[in-house]
Backbone as a ProteinNet text record, in pm:
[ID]
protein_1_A
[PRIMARY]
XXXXXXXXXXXXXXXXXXXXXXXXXXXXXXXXXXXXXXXXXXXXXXXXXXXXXXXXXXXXXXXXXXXXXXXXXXXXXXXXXXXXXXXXXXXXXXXXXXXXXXXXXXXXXXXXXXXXXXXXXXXXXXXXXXXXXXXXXXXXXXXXXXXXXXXXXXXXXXXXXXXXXXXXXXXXXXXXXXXXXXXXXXXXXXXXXXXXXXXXXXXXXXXXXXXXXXXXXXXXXXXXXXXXXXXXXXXXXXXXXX
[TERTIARY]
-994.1	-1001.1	-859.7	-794.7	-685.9	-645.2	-511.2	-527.5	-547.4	-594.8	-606.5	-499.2	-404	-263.9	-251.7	-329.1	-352	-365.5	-450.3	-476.7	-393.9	-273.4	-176.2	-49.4	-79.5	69.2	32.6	-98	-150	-22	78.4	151.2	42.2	97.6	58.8	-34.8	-49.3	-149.4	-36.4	-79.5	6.3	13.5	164	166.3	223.6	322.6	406.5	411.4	443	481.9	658.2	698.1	765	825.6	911	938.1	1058.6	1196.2	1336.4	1346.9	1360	1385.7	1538.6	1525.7	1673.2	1685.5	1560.9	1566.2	1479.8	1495.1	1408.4	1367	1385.3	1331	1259.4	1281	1196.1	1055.4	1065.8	918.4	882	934.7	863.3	802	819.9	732.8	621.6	659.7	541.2	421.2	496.7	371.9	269.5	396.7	334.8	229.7	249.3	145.7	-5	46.7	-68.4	-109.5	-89.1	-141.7	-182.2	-127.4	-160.7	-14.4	67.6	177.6	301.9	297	413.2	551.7	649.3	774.5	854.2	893.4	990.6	1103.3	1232.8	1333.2	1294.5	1318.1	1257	1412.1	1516.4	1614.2	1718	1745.2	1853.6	2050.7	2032.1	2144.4	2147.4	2029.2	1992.9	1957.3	1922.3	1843.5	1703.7	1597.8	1521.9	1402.7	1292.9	1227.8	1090.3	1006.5	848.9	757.3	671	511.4	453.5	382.1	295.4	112.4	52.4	-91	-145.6	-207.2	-258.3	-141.1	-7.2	35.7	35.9	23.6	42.6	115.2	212.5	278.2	196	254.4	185.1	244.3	376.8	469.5	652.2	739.6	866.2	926.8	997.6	1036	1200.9	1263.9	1409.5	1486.7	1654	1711.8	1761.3	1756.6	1775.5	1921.1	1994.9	2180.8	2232.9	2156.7	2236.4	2122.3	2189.7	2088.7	2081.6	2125	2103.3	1951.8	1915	1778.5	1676.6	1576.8	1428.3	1356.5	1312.4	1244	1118.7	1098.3	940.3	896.1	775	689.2	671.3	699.3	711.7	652.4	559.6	452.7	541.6	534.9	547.9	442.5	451.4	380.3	406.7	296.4	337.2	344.1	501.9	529.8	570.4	544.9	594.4	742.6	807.7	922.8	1023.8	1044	1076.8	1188.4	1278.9	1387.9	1280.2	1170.3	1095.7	1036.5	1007.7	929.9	1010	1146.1	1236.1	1251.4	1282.6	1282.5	1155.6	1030.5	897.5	886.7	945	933.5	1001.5	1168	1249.3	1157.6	1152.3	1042.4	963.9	869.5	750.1	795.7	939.7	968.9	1008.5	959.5	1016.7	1176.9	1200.1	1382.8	1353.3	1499.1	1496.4	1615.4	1560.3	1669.8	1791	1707.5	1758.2	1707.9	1808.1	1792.3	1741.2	1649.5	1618.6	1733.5	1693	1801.2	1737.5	1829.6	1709.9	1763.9	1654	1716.7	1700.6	1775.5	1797.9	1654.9	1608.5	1490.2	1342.9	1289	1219.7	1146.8	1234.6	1172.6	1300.6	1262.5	1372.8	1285.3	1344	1294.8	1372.6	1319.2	1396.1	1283.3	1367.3	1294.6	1295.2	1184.5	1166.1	1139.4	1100.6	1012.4	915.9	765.2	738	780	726.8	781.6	810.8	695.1	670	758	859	949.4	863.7	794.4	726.3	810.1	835.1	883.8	804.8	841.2	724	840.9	811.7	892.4	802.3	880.1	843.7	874.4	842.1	815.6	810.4	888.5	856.8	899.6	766.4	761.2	833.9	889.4	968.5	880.8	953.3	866.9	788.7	824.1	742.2	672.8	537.4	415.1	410.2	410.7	318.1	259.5	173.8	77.1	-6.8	-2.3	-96	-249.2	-201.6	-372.4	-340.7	-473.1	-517.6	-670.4	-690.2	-841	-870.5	-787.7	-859.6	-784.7	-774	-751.9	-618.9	-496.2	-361.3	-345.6	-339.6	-321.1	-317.2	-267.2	-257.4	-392.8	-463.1	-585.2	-582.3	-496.7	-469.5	-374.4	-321.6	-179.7	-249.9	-232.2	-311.5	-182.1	-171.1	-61.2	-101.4	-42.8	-42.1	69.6	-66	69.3	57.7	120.3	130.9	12.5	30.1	-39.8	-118.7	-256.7	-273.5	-346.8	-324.5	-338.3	-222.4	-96.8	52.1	14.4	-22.3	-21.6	-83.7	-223.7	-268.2	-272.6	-193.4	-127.5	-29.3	74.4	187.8	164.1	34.9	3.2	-38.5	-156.4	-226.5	-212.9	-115.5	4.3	86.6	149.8	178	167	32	-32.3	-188.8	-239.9	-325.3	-464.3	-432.1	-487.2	-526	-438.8	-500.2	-558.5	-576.2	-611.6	-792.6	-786.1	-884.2	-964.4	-880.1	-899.7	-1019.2	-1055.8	-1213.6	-1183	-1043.1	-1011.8	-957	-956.9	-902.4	-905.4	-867.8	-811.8	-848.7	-891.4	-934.7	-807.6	-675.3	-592.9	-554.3	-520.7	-439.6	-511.9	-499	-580.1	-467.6	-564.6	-449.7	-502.9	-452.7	-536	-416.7	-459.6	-371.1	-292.9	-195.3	-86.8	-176.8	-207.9	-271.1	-368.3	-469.6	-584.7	-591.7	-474.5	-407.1	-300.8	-195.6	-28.2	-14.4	75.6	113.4	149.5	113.1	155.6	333.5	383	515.5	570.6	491.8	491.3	509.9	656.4	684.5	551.5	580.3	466.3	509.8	418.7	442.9	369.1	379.1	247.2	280.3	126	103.4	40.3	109.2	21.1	-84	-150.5	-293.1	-353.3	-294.8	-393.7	-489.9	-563.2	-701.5	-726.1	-774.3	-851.9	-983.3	-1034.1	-1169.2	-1180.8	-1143.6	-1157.3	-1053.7	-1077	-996.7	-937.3	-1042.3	-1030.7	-937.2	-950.2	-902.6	-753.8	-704.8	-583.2	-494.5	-547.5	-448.5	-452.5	-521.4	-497.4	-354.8	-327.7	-268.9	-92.3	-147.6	-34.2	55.9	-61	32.4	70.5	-21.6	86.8	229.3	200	354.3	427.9	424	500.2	501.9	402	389.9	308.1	284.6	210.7	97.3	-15.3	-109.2	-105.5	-95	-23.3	-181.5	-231.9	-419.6	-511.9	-579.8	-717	-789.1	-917.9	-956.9	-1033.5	-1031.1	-1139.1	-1189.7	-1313.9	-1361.9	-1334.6	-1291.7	-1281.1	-1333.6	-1339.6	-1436.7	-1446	-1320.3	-1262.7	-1251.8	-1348.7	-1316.6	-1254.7	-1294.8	-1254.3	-1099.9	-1032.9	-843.1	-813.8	-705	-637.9	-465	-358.8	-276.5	-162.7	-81.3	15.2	174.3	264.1	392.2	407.7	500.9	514.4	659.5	707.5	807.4	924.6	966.8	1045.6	1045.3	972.2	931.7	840.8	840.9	788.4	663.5	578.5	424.4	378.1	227.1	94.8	-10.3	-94.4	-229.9	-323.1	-381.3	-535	-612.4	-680.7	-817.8	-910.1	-1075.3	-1147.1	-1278.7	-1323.1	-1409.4	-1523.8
574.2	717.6	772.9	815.5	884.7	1040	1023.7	1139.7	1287.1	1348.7	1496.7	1597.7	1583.5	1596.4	1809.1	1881.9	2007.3	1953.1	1924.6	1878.8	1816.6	1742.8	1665.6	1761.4	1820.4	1981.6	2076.3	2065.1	2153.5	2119.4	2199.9	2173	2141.5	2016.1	1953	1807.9	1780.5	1667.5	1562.5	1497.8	1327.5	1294.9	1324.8	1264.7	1209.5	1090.9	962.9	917.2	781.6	694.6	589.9	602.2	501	358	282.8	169	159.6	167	129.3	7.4	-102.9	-232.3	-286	-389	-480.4	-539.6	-567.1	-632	-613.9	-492.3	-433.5	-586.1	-729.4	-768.6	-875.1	-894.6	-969.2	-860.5	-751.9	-641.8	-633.3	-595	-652.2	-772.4	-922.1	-1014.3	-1028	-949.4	-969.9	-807.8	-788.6	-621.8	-635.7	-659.1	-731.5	-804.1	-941.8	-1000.4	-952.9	-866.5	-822.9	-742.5	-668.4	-534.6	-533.1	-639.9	-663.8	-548.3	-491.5	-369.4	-446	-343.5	-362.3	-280.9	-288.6	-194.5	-136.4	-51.9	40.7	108.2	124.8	193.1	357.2	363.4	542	582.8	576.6	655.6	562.1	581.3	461.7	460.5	353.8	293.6	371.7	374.8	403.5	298	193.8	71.1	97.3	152.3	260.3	165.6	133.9	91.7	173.2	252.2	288.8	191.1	146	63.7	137.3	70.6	89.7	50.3	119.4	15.6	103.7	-1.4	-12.5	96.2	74.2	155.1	316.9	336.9	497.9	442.5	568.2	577	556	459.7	462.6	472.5	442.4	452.4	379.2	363.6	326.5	232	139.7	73.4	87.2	112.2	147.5	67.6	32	-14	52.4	-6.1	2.8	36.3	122.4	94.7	135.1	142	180.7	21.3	-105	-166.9	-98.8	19.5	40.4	131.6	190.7	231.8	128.2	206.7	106.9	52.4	-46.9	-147.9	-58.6	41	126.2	225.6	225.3	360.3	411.3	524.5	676.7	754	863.8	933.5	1049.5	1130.4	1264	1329.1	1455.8	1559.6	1634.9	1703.1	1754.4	1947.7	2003.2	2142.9	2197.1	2337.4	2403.9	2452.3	2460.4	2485.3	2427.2	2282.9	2237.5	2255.1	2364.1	2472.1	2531.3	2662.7	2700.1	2629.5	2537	2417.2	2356.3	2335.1	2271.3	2403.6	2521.1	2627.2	2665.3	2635.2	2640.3	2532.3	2443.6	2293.1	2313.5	2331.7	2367.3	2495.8	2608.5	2693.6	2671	2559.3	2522.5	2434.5	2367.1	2256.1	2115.9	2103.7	1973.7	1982.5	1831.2	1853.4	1854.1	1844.4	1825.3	1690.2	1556.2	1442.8	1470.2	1481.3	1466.9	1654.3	1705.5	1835.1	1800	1924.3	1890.3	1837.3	1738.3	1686.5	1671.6	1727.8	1729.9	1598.5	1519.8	1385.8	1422.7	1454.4	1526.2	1574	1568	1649.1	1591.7	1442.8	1446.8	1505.5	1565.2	1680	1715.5	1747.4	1746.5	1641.1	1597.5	1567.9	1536.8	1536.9	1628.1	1499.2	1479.2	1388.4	1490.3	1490.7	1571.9	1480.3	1517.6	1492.3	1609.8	1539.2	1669.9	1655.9	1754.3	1792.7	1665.6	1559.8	1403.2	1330.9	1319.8	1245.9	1165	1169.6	1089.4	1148.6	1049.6	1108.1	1102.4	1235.5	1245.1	1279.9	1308.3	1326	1474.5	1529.9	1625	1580.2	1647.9	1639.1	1782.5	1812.7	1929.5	1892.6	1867.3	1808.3	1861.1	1769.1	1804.6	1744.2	1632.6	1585.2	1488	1426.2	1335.6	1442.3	1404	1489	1417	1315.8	1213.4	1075.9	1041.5	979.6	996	910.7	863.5	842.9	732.9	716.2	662.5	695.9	677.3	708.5	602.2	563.5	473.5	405.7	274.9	169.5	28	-74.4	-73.2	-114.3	-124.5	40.1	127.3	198.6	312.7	419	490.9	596.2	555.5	535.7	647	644.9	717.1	729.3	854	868.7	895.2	795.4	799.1	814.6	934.5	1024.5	915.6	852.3	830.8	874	970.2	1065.9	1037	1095.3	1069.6	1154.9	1297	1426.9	1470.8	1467.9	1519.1	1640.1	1713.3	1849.5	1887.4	1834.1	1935.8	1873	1752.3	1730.4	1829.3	1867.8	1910.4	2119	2123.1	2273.4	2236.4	2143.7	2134.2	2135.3	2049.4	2028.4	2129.1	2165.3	2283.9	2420.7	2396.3	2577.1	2527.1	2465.5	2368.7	2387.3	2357.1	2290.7	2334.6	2465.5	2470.1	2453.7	2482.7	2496.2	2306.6	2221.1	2128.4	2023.7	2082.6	2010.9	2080.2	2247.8	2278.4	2411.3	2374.8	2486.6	2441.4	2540	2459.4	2343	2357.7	2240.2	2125.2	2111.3	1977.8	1871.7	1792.4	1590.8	1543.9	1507	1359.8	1295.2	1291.6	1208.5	1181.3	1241.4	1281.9	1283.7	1154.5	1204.9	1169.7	1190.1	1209.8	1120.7	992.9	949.5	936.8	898.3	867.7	751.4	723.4	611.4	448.8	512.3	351.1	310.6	420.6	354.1	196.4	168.7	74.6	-15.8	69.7	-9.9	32.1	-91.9	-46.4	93.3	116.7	321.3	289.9	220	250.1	302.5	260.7	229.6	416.4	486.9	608.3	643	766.1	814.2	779	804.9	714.7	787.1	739.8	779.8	642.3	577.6	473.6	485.1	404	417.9	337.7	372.9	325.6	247.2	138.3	167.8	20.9	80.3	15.7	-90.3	-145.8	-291.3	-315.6	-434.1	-421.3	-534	-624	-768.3	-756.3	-667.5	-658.2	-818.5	-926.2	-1025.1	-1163.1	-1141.7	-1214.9	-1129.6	-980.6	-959.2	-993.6	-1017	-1034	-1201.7	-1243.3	-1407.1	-1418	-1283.6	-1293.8	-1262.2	-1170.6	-1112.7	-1229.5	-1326.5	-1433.1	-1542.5	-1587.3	-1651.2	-1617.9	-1478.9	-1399.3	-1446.9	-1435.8	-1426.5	-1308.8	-1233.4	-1099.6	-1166.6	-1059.7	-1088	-996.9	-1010.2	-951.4	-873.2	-754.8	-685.9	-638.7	-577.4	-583.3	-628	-698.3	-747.1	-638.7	-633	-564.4	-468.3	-344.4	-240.9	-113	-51.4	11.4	155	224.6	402.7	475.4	632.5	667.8	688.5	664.3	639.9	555.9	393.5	260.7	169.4	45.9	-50.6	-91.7	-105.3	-91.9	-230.9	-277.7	-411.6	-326.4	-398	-334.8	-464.8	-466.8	-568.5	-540.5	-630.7	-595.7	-695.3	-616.7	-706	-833.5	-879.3	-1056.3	-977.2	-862.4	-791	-665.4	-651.6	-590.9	-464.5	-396.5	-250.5	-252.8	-171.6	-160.7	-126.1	-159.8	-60.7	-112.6	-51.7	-47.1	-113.8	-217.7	-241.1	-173.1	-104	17.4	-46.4	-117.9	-89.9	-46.5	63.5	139.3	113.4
-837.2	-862.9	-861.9	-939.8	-1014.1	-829.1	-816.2	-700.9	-792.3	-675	-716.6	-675.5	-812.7	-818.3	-728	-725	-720.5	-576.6	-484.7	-386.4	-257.8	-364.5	-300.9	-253.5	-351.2	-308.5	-179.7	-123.2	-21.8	97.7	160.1	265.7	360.7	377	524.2	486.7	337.5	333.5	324.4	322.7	273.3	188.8	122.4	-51	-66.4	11.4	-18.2	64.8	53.8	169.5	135.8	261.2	183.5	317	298.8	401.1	390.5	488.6	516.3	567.6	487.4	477	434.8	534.1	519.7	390.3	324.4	208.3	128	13	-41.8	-139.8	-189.6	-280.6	-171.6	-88.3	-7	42.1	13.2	41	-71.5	-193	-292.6	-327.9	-299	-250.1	-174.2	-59.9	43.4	-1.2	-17.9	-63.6	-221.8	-299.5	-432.7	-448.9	-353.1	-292.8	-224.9	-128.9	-82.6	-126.4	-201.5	-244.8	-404.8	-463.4	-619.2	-625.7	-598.2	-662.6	-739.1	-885.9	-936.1	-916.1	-901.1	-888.9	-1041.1	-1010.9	-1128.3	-990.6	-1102.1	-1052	-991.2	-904	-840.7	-830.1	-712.4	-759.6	-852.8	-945.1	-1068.8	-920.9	-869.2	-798.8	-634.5	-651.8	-437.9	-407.3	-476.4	-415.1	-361.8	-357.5	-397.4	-507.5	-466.3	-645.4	-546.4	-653.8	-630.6	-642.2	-587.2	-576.2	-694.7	-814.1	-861.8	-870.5	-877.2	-819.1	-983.2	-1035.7	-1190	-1295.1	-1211.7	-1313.6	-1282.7	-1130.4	-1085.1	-978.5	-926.7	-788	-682.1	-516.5	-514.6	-374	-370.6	-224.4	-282.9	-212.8	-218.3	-83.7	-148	-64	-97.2	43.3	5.4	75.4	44.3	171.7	248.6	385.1	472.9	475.8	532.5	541	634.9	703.4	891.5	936.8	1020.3	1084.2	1169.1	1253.8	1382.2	1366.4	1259.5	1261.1	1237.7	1267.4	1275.5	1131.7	1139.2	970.1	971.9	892.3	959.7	809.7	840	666.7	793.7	678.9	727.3	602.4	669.5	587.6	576	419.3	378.6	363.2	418.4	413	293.8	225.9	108.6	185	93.9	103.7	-0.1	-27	-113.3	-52.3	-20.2	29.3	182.9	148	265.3	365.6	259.8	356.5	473	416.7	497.1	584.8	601.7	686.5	789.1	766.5	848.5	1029.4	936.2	1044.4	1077.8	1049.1	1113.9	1234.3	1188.8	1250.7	1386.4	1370.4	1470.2	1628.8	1520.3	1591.6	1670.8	1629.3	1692.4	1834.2	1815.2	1901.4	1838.6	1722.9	1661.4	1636	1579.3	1567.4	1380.9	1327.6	1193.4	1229.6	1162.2	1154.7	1074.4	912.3	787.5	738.6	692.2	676.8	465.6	447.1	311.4	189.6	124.5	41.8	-115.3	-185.3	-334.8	-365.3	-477.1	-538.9	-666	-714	-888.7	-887.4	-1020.5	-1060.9	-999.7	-917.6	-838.5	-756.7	-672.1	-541.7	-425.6	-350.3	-239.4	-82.6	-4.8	125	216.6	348.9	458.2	624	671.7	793.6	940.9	1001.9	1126.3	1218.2	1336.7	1445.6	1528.5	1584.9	1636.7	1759.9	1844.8	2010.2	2102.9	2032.9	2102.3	2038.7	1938.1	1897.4	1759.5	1756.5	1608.8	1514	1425.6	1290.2	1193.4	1108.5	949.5	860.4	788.4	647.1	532.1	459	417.3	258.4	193	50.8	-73.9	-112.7	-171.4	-344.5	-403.2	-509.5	-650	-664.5	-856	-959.2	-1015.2	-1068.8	-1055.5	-925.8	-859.7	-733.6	-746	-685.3	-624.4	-601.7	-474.5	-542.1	-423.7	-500.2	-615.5	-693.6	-817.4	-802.5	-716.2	-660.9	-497.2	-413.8	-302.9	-216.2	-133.3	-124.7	-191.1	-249.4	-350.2	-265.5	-276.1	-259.4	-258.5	-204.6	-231	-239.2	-177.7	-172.8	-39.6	-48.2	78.8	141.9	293.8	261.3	400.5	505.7	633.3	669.1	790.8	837.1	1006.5	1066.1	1226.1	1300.8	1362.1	1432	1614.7	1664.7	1819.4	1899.1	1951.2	2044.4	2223.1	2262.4	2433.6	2499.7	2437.6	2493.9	2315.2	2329.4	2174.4	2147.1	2261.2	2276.4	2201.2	2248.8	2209.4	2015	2043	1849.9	1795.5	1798.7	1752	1761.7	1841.5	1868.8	1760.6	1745.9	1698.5	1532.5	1491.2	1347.6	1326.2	1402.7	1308.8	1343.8	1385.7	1338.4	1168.6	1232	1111.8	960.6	973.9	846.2	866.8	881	932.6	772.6	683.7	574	529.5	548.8	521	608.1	770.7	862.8	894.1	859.9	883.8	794.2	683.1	572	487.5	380.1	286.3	216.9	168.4	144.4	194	332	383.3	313	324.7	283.3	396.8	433.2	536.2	572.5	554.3	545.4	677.3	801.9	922	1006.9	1097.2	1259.7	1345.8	1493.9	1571.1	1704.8	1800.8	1883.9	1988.4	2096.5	2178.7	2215.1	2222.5	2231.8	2248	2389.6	2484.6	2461.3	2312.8	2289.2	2229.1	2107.5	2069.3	2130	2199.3	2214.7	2339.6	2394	2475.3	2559.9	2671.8	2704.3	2692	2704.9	2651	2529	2420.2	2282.1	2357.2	2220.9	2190.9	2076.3	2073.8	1990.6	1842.8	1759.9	1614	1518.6	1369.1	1336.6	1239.4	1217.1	1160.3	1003	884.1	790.4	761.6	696.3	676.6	523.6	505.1	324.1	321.1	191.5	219.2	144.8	196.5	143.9	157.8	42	19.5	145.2	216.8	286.9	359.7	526.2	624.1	673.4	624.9	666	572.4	478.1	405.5	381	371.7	395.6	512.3	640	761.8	761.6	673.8	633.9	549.4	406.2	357.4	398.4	476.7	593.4	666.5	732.6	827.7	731.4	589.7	543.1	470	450.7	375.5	483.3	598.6	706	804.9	797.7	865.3	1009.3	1037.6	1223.4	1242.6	1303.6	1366.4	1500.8	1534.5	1604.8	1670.5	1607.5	1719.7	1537.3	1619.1	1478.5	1487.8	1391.5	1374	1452.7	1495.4	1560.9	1475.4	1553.7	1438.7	1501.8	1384.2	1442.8	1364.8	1340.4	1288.1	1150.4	1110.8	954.6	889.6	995.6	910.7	1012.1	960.6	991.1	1013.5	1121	1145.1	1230.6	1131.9	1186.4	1166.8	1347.4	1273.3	1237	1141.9	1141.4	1117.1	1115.9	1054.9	895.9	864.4	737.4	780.5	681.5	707	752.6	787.2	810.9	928.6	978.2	1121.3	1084.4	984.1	1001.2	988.1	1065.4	1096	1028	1004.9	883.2	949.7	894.7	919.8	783.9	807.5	694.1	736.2	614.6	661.8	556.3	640.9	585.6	540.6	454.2	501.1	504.4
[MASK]
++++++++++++++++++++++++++++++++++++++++++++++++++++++++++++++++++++++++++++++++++++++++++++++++++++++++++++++++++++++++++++++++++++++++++++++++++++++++++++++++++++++++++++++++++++++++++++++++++++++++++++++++++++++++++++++++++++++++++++++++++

């Protein structure tokens, strides 16, 4: 099913994903693989290529160029104005990492954290909207927020973003659970991505022979079936299946 491009612009839903990797052609191997995705150039000499799934956007895998940051996908939130959003954000208690940055005619985006230190990413669309497609197979399926305290999350989101967490039109995309239900209580707060597959079982087969790892097998929540893993390069995701 094709995304619902009107839908995806609502501030506060989830309209990209992307992964900061040491070696963007070794993630194109292992993702390619698992996901059936083809790549195209997204920014021309950022090192930068977009995931395609049948030929729509579908996420980005970039390099990495500080090692001292983390191998990790990180979810964008979709905004109509991510200047305005940065000083909502600050307001509320979150920090701003990366202050909004346009990438030529694309969009602009801008990296935060909320009050708990999780990082999200913002999105304020040019000509890249987001996702193409999602909810299908190889594709972006959940954004599961694990926080410490998820009272303060959910004070923190849905001031936020209150229209697409609890408006007529919500997205399903965004929940919110607590740290230790999954990871360790050390584990900092996070938010994990999610995309879906038809055979939770036969992907985390495909996972350990790429070279990836099984981080918890499968449990069931109320959105589906969840295994979580890393890919041949450390950064976390989630198989969802429903």
């Amino acid at each position: 099913m094709a995304e619902n491009r009107a839908s995806a612009r609502t501030e506060g839903v989830p309209c990209w994903v992307d992964a900061q990797l040491p070696d963007v052609e070794a993630g194109k191997r292992f993702y390619g693989e698992l996901f059936g995705w083809s790549f195209d150039d997204f920014l021309k000499g950022e090192g930068s290529v977009r995931a395609l799934c049948d030929g729509e956007p579908v996420a980005s895998l970039a390099h990495k160029t500080d090692g001292r940051m983390p191998t990790v996908w990180t979810v964008y939130f979709a905004t109509p104005d991510a200047y305005a959003l940065v000083a909502r954000i600050r307001a509320a208690g979150g920090q701003v990492i990366t202050a909004p940055v346009p990438l030529g005619g694309l969009g602009t985006a801008a990296l935060a954290t909320d009050p708990e230190g999780a990082v999200f990413g913002l999105w304020q669309a040019g000509t890249h909207s987001g996702f193409g497609r999602r909810h299908e197979p190889g594709t972006f399926a959940w954004a599961e927020l694990y926080a410490r305290d998820t009272a303060v999350a959910n004070a923190f989101y849905g001031a936020l973003f209150h229209e697409a967490l609890f408006g007529p039109d919500a997205v399903p995309d965004f929940g919110r659970a607590d740290v230790s239900e999954v990871f360790p209580a050390v584990m900092p707060p996070h938010f994990l991505v999610h995309f879906a597959v038809t055979d939770i079982e036969e992907a985390l087969g495909t996972v350990n022979r790429l070279g990836g790892r099984v981080q918890a097998t499968p449990f069931d929540t109320s959105y589906g079936n969840v295994a979580v893993v890393t890919d041949n390069q450390g950064a976390s995701f989630a198989l969802l299946q429903k």
